[in-house]
N, C-alpha and C positions, 0 to 999 in steps of 0.2 A: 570541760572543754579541752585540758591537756591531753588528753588521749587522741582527739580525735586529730592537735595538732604535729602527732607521731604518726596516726596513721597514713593523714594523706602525701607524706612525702615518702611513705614505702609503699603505699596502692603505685606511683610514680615511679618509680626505682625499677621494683618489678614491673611494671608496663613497657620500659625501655627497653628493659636486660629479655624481656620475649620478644620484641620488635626487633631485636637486634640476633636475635638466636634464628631466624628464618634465611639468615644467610650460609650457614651449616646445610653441610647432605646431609639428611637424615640417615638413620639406619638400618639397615634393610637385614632381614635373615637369611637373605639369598648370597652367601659369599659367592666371590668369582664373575668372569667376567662378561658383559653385556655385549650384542652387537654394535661395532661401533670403537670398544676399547682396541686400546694397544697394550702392549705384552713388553716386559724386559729382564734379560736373565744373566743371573752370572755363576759361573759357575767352575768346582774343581773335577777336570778332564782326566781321562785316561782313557789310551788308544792303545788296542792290542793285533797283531796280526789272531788270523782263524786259530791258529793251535794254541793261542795265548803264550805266543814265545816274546821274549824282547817287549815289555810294556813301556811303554811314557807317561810323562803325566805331563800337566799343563792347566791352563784358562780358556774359558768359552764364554763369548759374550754372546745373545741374541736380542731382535728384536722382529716384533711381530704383530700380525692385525687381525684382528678376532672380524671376517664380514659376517658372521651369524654369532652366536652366544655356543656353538658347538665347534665352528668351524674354522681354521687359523692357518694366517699363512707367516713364515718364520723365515728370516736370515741367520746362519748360526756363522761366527767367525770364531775360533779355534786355532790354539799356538800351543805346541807342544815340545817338551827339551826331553830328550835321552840323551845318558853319558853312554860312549863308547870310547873302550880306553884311556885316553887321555883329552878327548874333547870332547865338548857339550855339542849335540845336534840339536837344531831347529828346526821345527818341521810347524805345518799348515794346516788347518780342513776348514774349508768356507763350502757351508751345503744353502738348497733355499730347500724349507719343508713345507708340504700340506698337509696339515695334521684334525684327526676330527676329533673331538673332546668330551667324554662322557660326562654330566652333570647330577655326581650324587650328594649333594650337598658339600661341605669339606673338603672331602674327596672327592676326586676326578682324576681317571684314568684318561689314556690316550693312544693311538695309534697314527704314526706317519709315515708319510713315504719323502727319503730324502732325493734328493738330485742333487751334484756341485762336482767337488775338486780335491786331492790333497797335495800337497806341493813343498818340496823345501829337502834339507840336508837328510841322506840316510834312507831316503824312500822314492821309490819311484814316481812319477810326478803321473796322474791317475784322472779320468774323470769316472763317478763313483756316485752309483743309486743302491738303494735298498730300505729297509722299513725298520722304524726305529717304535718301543715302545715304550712308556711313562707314568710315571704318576704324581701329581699333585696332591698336595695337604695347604687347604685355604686356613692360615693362623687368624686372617681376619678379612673384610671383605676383597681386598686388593693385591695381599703379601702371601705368598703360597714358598713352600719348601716342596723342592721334586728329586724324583731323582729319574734316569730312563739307559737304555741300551739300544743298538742297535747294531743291526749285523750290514756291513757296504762292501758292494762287489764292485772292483772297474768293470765300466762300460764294456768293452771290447774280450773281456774274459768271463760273460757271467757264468756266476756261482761258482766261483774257486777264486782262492787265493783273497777274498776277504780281510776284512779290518773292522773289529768291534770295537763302539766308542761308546764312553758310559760315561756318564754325567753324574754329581749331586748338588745342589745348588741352591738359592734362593731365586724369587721371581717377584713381577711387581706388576700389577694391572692397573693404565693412567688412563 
């Protein structure tokens, strides 16, 4: 009779400890993110004119809303310091992006087109489109490492006089 009065408070134990694991997401083998998710990124910047003369560097934060499981629309805000001479310049780029998201497991590439601004000390203050591209490495379903480039003309001068911005970063899908 002692055996069986071991077992029945561990048939109970584990009945709890599964009733209780149903409040977990499961786990899925599909990293990356669903229609529906939001996006957020942080990352280390550098902004170069077209002949990659005079680089900066800097932070870029985004945030963004996946309406389809491919399709994603993004805020990028971006602060950039170059020294010149004897002082540090601060400079800007706040773009919004519509980017479409290729889904090969892990990996996912990407392609966008940016639209905004850059603004601030040492540059000419700009409204600025062009097509940025990426890629994504999902570590696990929601936490991705990317890095991307892209090439932005002012509005009012296209295609000359350009500004490539490259990103590498982590990223987070909630």
């Amino acid at each position: 009779m002692k055996p069986y009065l071991t077992l029945v408070p561990m048939m109970i134990l584990s009945a709890a400890s599964f009733a209780d694991s149903g409040d977990m997401p499961p786990y899925t083998d599909d990293p990356g993110p669903h229609a529906g998710n939001w996006e957020s990124t942080l990352t280390g910047t550098g902004l170069s004119d077209d002949s990659f003369d005079a680089p900066n560097f800097g932070v870029t934060g985004s945030l963004g809303y996946y309406y389809t499981k491919n399709f994603l629309l993004t805020f990028k805000q971006g602060a950039q310091l170059d020294d010149v001479g004897n002082s540090t310049l601060v400079s800007a780029r706040s773009v919004v992006q519509a980017a479409y998201q290729w889904d090969f497991a892990k990996w996912q590439p990407y392609v966008g087109m940016n639209i905004g601004g850059i603004y601030g000390a040492g540059i000419d203050d700009d409204a600025i489109f062009g097509p940025e591209v990426g890629l994504k490495y999902y570590v696990n379903e929601s936490t991705f490492l990317f890095g991307n480039i892209a090439y932005e003309v002012p509005i009012d001068e296209c295609c000359k006089d350009g500004i490539v911005p490259y990103s590498v970063g982590i990223g987070f899908n909630f």
